[in-house]
Every structure is written in C-alpha cells, then in structure tokens.
MIDOSE-1310 file (N, C-alpha, C; in nm, 2 decimals, decimal comma, always signed):
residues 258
xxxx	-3,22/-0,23/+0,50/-3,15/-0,35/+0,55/-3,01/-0,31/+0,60; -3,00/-0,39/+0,72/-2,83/-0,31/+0,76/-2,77/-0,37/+0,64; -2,70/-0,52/+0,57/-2,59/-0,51/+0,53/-2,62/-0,45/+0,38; -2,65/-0,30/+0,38/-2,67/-0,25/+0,26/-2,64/-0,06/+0,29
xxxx	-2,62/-0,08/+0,39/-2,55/+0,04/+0,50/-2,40/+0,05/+0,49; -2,30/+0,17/+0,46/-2,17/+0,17/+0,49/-2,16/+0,12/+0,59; -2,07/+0,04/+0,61/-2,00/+0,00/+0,78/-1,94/+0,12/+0,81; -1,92/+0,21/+0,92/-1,85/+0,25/+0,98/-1,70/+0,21/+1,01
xxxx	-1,57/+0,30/+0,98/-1,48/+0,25/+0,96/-1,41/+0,27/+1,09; -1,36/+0,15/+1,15/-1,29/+0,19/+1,27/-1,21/+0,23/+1,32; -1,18/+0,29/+1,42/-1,07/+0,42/+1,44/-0,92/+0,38/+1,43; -0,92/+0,26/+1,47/-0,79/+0,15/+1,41/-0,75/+0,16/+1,29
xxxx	-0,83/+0,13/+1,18/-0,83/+0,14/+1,04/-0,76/+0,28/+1,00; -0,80/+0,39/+1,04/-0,72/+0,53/+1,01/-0,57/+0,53/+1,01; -0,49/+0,60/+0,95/-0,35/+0,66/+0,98/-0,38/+0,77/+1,07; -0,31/+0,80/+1,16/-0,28/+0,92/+1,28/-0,22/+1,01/+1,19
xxxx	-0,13/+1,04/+1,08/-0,10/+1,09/+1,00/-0,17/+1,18/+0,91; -0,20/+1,05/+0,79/-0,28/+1,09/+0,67/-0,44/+1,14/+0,74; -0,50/+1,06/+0,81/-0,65/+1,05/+0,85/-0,72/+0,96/+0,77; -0,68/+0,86/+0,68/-0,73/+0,79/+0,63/-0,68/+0,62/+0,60
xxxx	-0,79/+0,56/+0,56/-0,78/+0,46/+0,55/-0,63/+0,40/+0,54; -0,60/+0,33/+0,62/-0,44/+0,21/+0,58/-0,43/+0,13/+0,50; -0,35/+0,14/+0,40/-0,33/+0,03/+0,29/-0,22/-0,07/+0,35; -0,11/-0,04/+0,38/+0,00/-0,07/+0,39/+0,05/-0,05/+0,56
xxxx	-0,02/-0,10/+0,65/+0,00/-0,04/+0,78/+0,16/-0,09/+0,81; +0,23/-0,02/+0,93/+0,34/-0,06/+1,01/+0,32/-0,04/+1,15; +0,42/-0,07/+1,22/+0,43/-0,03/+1,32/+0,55/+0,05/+1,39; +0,59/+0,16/+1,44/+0,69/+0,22/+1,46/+0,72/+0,17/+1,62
xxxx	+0,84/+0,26/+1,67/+0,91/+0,20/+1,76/+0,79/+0,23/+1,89; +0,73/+0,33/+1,85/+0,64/+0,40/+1,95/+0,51/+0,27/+1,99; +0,49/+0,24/+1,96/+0,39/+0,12/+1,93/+0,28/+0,13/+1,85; +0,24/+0,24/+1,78/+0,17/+0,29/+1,75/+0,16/+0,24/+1,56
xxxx	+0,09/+0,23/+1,51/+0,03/+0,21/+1,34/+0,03/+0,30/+1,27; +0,12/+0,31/+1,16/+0,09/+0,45/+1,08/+0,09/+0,37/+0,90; +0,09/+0,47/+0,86/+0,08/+0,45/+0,69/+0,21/+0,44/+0,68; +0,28/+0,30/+0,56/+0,37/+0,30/+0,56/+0,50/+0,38/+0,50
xxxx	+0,44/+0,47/+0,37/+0,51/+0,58/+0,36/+0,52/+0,70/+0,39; +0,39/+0,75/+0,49/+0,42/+0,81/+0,55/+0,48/+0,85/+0,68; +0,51/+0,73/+0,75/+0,62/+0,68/+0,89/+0,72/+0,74/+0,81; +0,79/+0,70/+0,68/+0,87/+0,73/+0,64/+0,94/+0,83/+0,62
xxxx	+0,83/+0,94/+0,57/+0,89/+1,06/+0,49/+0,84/+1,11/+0,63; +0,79/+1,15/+0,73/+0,82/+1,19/+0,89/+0,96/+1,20/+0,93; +1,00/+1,08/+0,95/+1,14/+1,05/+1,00/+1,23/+1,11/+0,89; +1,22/+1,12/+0,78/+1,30/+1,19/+0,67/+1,33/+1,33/+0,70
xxxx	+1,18/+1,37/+0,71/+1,14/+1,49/+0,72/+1,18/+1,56/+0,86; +1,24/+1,47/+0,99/+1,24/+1,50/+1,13/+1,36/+1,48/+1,20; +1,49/+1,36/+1,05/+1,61/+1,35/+1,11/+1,69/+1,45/+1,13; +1,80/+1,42/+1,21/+1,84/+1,30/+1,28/+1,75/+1,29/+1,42
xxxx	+1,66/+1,32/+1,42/+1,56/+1,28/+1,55/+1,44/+1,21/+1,49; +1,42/+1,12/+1,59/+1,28/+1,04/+1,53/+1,16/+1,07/+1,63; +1,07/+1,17/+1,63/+0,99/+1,16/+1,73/+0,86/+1,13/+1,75; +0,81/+1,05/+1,76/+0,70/+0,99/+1,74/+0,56/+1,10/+1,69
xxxx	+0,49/+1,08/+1,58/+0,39/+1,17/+1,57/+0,32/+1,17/+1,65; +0,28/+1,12/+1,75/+0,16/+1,13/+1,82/+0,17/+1,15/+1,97; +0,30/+1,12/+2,01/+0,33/+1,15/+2,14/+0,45/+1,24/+2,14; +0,54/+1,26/+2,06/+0,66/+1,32/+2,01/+0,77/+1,34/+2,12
xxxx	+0,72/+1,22/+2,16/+0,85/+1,14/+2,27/+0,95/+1,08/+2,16; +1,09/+1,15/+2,16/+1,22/+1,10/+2,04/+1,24/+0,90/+2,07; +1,18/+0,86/+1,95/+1,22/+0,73/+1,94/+1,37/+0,68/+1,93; +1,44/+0,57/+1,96/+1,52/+0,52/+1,92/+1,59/+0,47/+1,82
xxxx	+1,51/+0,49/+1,71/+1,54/+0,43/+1,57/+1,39/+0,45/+1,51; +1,46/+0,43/+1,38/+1,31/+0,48/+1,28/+1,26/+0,32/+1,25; +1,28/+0,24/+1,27/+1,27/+0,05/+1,27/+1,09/+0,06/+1,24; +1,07/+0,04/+1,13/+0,94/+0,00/+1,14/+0,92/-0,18/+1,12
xxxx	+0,75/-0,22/+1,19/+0,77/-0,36/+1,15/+0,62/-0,36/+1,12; +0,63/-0,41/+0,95/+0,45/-0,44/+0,87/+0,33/-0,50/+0,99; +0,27/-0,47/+0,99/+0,12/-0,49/+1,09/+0,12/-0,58/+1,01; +0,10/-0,70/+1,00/+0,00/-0,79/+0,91/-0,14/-0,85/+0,98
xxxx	-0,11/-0,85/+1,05/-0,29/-0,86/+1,15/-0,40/-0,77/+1,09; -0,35/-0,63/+1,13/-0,38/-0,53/+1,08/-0,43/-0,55/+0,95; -0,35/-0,53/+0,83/-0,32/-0,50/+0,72/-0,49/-0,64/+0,67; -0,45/-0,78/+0,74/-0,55/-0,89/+0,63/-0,70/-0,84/+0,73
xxxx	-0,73/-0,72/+0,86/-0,85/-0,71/+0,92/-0,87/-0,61/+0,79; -0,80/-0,50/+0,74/-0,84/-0,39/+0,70/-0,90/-0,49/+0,56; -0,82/-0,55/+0,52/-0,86/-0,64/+0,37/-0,99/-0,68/+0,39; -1,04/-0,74/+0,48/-1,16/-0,79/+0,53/-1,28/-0,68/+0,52
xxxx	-1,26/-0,61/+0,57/-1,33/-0,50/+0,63/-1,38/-0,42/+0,45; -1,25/-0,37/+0,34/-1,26/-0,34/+0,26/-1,37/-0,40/+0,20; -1,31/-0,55/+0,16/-1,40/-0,68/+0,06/-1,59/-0,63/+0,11; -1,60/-0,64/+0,27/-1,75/-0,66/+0,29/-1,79/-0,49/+0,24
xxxx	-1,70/-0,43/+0,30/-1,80/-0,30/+0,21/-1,79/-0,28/+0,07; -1,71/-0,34/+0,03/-1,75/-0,34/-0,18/-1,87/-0,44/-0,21; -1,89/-0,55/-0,13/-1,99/-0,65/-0,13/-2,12/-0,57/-0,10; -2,10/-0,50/-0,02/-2,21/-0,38/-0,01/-2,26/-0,30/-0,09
xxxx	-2,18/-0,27/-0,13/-2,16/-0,14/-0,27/-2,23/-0,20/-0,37; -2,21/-0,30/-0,41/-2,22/-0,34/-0,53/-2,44/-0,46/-0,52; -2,48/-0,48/-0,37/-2,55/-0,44/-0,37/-2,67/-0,35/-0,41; -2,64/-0,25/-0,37/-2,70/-0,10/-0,37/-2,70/+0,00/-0,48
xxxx	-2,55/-0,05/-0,58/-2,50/+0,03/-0,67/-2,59/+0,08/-0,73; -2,72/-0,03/-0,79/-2,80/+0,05/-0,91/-2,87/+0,15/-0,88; -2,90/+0,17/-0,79/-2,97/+0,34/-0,67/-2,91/+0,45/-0,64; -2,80/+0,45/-0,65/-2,68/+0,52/-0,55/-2,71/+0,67/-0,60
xxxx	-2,69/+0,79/-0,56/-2,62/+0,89/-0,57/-2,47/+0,89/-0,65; -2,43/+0,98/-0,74/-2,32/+1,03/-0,73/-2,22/+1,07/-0,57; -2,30/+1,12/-0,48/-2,26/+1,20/-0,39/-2,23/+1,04/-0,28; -2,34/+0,95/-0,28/-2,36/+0,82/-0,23/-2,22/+0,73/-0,27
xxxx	-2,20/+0,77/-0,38/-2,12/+0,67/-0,45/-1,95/+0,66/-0,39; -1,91/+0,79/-0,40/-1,79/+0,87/-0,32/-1,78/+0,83/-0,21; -1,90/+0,86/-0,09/-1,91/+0,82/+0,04/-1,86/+0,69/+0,04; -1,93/+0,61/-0,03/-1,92/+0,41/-0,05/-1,73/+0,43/-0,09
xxxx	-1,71/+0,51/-0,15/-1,58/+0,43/-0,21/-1,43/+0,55/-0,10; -1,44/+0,68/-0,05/-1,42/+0,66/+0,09/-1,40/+0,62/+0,21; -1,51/+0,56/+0,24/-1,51/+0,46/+0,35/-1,46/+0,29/+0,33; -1,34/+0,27/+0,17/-1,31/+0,20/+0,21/-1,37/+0,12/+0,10
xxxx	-1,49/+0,09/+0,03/-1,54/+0,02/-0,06/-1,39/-0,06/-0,16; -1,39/-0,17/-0,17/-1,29/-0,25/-0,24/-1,37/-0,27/-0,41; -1,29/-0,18/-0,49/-1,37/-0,17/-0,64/-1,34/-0,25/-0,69; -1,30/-0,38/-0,69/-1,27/-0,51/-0,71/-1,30/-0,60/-0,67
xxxx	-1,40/-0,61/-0,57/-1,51/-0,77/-0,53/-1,53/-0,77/-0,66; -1,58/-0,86/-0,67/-1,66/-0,99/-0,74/-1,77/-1,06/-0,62; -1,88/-1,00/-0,69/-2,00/-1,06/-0,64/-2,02/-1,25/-0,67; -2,09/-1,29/-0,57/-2,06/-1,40/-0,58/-2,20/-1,51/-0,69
xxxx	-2,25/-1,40/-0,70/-2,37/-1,42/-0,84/-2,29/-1,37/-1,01; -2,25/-1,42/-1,07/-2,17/-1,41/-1,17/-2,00/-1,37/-1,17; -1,98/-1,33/-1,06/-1,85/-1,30/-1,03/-1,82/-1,13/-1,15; -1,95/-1,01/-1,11/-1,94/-0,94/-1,12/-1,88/-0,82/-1,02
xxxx	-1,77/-0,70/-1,07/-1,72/-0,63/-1,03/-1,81/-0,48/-1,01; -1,78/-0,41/-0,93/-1,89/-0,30/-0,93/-1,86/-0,22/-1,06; -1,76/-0,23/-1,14/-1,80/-0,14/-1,27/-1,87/-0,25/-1,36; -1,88/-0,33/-1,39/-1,94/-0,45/-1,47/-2,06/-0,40/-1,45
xxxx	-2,10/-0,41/-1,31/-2,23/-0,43/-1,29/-2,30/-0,26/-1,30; -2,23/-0,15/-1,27/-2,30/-0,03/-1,33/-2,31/+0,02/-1,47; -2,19/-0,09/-1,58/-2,23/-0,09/-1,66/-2,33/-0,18/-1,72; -2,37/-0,27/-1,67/-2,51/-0,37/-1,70/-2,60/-0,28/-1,64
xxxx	-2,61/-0,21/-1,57/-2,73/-0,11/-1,51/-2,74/+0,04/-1,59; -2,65/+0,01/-1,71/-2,66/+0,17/-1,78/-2,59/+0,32/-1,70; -2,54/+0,28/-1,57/-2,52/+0,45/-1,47/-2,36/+0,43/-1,54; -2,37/+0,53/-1,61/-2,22/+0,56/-1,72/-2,18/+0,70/-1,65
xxxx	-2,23/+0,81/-1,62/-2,28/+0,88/-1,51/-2,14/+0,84/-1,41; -2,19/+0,70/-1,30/-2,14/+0,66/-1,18/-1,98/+0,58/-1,23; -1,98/+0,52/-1,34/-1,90/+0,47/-1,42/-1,79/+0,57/-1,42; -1,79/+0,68/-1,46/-1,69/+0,79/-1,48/-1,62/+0,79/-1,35
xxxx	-1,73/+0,82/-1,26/-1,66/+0,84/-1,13/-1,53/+0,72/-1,07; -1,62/+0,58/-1,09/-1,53/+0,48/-1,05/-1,40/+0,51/-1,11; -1,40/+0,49/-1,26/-1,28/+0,51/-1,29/-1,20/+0,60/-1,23; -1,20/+0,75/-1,17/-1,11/+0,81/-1,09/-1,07/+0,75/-1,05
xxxx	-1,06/+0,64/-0,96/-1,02/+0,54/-0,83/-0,93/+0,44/-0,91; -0,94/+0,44/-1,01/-0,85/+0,30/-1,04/-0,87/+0,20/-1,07; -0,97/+0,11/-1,11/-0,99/+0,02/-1,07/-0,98/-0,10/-1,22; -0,96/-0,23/-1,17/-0,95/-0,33/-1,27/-1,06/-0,32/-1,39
xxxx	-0,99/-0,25/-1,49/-1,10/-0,29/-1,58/-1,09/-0,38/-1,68; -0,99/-0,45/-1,69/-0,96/-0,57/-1,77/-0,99/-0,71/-1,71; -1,03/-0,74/-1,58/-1,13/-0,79/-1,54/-1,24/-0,88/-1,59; -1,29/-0,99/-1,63/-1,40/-1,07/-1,65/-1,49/-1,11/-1,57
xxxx	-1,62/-1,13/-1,62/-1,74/-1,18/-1,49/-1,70/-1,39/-1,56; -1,81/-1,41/-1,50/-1,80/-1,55/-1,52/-1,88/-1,56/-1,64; -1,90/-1,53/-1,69/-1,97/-1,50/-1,84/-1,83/-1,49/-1,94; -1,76/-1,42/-1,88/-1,64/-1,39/-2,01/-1,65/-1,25/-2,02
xxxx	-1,75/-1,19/-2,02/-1,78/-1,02/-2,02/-1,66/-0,96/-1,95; -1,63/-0,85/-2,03/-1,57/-0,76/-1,96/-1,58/-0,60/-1,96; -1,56/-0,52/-1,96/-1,60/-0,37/-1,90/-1,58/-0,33/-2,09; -1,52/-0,37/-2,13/-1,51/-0,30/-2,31/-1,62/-0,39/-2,37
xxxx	-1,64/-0,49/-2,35/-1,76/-0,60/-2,42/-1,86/-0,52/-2,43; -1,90/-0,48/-2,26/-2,06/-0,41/-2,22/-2,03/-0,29/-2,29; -1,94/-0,18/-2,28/-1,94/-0,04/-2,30/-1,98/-0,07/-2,43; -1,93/-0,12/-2,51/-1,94/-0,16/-2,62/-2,09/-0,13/-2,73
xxxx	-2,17/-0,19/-2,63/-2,30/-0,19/-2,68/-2,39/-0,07/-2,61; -2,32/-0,01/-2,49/-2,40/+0,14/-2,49/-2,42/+0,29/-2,55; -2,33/+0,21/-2,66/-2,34/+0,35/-2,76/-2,28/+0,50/-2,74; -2,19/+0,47/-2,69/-2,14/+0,60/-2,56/-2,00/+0,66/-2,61
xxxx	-1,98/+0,70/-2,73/-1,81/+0,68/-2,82/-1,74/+0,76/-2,69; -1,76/+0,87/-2,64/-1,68/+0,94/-2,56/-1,62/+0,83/-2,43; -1,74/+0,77/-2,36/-1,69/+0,69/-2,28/-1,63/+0,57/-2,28; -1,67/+0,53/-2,40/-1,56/+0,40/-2,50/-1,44/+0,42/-2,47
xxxx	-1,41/+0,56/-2,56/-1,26/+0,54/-2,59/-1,18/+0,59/-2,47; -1,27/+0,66/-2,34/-1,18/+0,66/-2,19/-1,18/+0,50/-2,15; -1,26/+0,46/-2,17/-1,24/+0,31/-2,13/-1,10/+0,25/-2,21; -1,14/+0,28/-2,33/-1,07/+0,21/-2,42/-0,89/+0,24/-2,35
xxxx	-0,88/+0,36/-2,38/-0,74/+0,43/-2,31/-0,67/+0,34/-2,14; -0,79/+0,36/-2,10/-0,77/+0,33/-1,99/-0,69/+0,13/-1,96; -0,78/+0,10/-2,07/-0,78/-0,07/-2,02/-0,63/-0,07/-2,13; -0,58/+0,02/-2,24/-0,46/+0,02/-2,32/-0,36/+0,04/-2,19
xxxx	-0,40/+0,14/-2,14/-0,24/+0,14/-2,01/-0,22/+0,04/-1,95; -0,33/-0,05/-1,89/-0,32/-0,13/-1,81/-0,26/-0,25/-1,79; -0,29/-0,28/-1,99/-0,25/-0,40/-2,04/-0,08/-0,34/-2,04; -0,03/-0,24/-2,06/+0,07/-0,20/-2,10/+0,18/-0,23/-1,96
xxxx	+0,09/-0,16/-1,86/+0,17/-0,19/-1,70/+0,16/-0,33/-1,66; +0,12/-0,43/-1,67/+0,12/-0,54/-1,68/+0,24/-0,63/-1,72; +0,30/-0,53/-1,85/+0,38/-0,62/-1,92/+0,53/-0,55/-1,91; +0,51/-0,41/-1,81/+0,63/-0,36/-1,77/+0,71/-0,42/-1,63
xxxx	+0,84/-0,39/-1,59/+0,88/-0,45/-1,48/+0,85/-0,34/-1,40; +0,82/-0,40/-1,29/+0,77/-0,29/-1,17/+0,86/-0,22/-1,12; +0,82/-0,08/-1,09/+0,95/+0,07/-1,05/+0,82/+0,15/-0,98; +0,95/+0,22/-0,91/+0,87/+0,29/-0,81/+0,73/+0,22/-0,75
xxxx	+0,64/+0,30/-0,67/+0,59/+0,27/-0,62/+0,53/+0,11/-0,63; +0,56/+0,06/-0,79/+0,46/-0,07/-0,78/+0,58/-0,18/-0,80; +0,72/-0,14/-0,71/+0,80/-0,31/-0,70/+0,73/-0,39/-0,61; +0,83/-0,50/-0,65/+0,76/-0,62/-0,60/+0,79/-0,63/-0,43
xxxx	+0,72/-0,71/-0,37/+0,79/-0,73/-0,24/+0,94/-0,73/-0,21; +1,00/-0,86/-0,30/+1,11/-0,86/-0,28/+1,19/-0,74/-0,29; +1,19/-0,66/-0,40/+1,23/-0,52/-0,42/+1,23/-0,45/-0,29; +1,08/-0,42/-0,28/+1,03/-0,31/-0,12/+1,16/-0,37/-0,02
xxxx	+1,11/-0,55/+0,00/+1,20/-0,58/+0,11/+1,38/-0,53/+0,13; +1,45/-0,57/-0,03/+1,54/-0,46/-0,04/+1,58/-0,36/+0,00; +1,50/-0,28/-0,03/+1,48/-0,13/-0,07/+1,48/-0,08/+0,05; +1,40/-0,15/+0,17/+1,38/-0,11/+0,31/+1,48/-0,15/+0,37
xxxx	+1,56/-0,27/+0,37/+1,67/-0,30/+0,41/+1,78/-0,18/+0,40; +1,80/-0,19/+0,29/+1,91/-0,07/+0,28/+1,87/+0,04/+0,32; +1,75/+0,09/+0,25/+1,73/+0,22/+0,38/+1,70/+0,23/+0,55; +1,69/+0,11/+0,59/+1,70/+0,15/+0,78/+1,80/+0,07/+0,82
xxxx	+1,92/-0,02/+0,76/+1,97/-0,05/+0,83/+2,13/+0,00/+0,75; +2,13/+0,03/+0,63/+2,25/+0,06/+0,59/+2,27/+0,25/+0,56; +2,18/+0,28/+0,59/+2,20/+0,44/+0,55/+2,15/+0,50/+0,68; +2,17/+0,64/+0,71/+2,16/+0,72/+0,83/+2,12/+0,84/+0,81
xxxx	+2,12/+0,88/+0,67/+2,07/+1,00/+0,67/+1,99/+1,01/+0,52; +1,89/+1,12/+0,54/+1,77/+1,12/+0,43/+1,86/+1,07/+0,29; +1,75/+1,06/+0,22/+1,80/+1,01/+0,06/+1,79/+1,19/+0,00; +1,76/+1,23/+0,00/+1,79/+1,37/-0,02/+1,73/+1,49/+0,09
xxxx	+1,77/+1,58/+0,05/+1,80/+1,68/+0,14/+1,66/+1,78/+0,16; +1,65/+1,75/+0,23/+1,47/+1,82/+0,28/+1,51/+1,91/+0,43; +1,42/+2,04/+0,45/+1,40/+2,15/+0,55/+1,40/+1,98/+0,68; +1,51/+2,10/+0,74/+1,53/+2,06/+0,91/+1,40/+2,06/+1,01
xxxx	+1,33/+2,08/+1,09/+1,27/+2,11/+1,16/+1,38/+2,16/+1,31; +1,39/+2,30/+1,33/+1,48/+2,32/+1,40/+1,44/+2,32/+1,50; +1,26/+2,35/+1,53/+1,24/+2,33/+1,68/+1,26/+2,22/+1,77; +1,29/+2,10/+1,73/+1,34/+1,97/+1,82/+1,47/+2,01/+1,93
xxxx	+1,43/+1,95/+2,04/+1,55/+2,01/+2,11/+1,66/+1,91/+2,10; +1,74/+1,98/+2,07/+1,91/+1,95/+2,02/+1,97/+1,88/+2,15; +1,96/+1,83/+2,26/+1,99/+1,75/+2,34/+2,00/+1,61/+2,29; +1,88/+1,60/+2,24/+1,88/+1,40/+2,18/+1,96/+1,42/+2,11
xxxx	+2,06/+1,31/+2,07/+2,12/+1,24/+1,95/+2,24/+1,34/+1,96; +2,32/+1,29/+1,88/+2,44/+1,35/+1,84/+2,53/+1,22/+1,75; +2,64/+1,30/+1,66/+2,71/+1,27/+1,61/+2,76/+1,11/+1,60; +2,81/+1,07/+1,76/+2,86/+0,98/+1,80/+2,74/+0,89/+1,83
xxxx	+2,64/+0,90/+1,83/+2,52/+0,83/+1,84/+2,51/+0,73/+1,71; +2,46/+0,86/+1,61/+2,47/+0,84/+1,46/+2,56/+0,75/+1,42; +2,71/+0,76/+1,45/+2,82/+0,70/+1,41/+2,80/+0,53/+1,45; +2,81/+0,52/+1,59/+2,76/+0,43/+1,66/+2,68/+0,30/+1,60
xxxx	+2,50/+0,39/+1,53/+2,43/+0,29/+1,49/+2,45/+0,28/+1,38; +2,54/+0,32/+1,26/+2,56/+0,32/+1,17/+2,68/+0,16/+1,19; +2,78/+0,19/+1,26/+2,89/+0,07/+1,29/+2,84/-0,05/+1,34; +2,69/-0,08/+1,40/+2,66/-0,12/+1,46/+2,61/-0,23/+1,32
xxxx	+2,50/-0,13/+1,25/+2,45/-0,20/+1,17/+2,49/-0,30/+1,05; +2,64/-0,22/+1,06/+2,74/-0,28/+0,98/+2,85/-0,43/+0,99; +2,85/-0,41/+1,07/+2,89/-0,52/+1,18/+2,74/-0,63/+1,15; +2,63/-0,59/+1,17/+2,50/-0,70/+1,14/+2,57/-0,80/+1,05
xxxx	+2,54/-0,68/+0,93/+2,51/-0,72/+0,77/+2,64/-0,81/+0,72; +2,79/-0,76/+0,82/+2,88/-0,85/+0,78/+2,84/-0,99/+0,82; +2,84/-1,00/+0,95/+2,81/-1,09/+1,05/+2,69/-1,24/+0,95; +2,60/-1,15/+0,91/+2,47/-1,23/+0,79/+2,55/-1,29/+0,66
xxxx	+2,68/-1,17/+0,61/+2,73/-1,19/+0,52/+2,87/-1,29/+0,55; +2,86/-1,37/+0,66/+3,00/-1,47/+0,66/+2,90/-1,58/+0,70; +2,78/-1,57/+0,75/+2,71/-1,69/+0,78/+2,62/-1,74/+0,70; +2,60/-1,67/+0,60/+2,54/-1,72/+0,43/+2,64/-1,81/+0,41
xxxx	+2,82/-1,70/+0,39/+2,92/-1,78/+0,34/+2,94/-1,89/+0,38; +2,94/-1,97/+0,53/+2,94/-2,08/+0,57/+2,90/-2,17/+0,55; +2,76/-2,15/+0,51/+2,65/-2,21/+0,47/+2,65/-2,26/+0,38; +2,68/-2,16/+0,23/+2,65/-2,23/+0,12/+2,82/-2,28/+0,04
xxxx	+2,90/-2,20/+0,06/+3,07/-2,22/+0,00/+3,15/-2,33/+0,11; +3,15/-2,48/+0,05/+3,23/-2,56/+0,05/+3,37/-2,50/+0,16; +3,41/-2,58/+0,25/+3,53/-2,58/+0,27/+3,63/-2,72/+0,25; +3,71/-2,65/+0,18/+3,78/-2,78/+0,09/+3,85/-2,88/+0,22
xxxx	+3,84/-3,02/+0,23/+3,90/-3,08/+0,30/+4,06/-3,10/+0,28; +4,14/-3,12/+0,44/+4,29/-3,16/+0,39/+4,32/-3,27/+0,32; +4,46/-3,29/+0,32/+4,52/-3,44/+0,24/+4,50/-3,56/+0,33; +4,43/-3,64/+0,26/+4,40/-3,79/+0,37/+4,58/-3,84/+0,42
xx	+4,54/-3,89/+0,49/+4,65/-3,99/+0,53/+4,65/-4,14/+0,57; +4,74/-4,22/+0,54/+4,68/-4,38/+0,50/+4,75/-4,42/+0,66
C-alpha cells in the first residue's frame, strides 16, 4: 500500500549546508533557506564577509528571517511519515527502521487508535531489538497512550532488567530536564529571540575567535563599513529605546491656571 511507503523527502526540505533535514529553517539575505545554526556559524566562520553558501556572491548583512511556511510544511510532512512508521513498525528491519527515522519519521505521533507513540507501540509488539535503536533519537518516553500506559508500565512486564534500567535512566533525565530552566541549546523563544537580537544587531564580530578564511577577496567590506553598521544599528535600538519610553513613562503635566 502506498501510505505505508517512506514519502520521499523534498529537495526544499534539505539544508544546502548540512544535507539534511530542516528543523529550524531561515532565510538569509541571499534568498535562499538554510539550517538555522548553521547560517550562523558560516557567517562566524566567514566574517567580516558574508558570502552566500551557495552562490558565494558577498551578502550585505548576515540578517536572517525564520521561514515559518517552511518550518509548519516540514512539521507536516514529519507528523505523516511517523504516522507511517508506526503503521509498519511491527515488520520493519533494523536497517528499515533508520531509513523511516532519517527521512524524517516524527518519533512522537500518536496514532490516532489509542493515542499510541512508535515506542509504546514496539513495545506492545515485543521489538526491544528496534526499541534500543529509537531511543538513540531521543524521543518522549514519559509520554502516555490513552490507556494511561506509558513506555516504563509496558517495559515493565517484558522482563528485560538491562533494558529497564536504560529506560529507567533515560525517562530519570527527562523528568529532571523538565524541571530545569532552559540553557543552551533548549532556551525558550523568548531567550533565542534575545539572544539573536543582540547577536545581529548589537555585535559585529564573532563571539569568539575562529580561523579566517583568507581566500575571500579583500575588496568587500572594510573597516568603515563595519563601523558604519555597527552606528547604524545603534542609533535603531536607541531610537526603540525612547519610543517604549514615550509610551509607557508618564509626562508630568504643568501648573493649571485659574
């Protein structure tokens, strides 16, 4: 049956960079979609010139702006191939299994018959085997089906102490990050939003100091360039920072007169 077939992922979907799947797409000045940390550490890696990876025509600014079109097709696209996966799971290959979860498989559907997850469901099928593998990938194992079941309930009863207690370990961290405040990689939007802010509009040069790439020709850009968008951007952020103040701080009225 086709919808029991990988979908083919489409060439859109890829980073020009990484070669793989987009979590996090943007868009750079070039027009082009890349992964969003790796747009980044490029331009890190290529300042003070920004040159487009793929045409390596020197951009104007490193300005990226979130794809979100992008970003909710690839979500889409993910969901129906884990809905697939989870299908097919109880047959699969080891070797099958990788392919499925490569191309993009989302290890977190919930089927819409008990609101089971593909590890739930290969542990209701006994493949402890395919089980190990999932877990490489990450995936929610503290999770419930609509039963209440969850991935330690089932393990539980397959008699498996080795793979228990990776389970066990596993679902311990989870609960643990949960209840930490998010750093690095896993801030919150708001943070990211921050975080990106000050890095393309208030800073001009890498956050640390990484190999030049000397072969770029030294024509583009210069000094006074640099200087320029740096004053430029500064000037913004005041500009934002008197028109908040308008906004929200009172201006005291004068003395009436009768």
């Amino acid at each position: 049956m086709e919808d029991t077939k990988i979908i083919p992922t489409p060439p859109e979907f890829i980073c020009p960079i990484t070669h793989v799947l987009l979590e996090n797409p943007v868009v750079a000045r070039d027009g082009y979609t890349y992964e969003c940390d790796s747009i980044m550490k490029w331009f890190k890696m290529k300042y003070p010139f920004f040159p487009s990876p793929i045409t390596n025509e020197v951009l104007p600014s490193n300005d990226i702006i979130p794809n979100l079109v992008l970003r909710n097709m690839i979500q889409d696209f993910r969901r129906k191939q884990g809905e697939r996966l989870c299908r097919v799971c109880k047959d699969v290959s080891e070797e099958e299994l990788v392919n499925w979860i490569d191309a993009g498989a989302d290890l977190d559907v919930k089927t819409q018959d008990g609101g089971n997850t593909l590890l739930l469901l290969l542990l209701k099928y006994g493949r402890i085997d395919l089980c190990r593998i999932v877990l490489g990938y990450n995936p929610d194992v503290l999770t419930a089906n609509d039963s209440g079941a969850t991935a330690l309930s089932i393990a539980e009863g397959l008699k498996d102490s080795s793979f228990l207690k990776l389970l066990s370990n596993i679902a311990t961290k989870q609960r643990k990050d949960e209840h930490q405040p998010p750093r690095d990689g896993h801030a919150t939007a708001s943070e990211n939003m921050c975080d990106r802010f000050c890095r393309y509009w208030l800073s001009t040069a890498p956050d640390t100091a990484e190999p030049q790439d000397t072969a770029e020709p030294q024509e583009y850009g210069s000094m006074d360039r640099t200087s320029n968008l740096c004053f430029s951007r500064m000037l913004l952020v005041a500009g934002v920072v008197i028109l908040l103040m308008a906004m929200y701080i009172p201006i005291p009225s004068g003395p009436r007169t009768r």
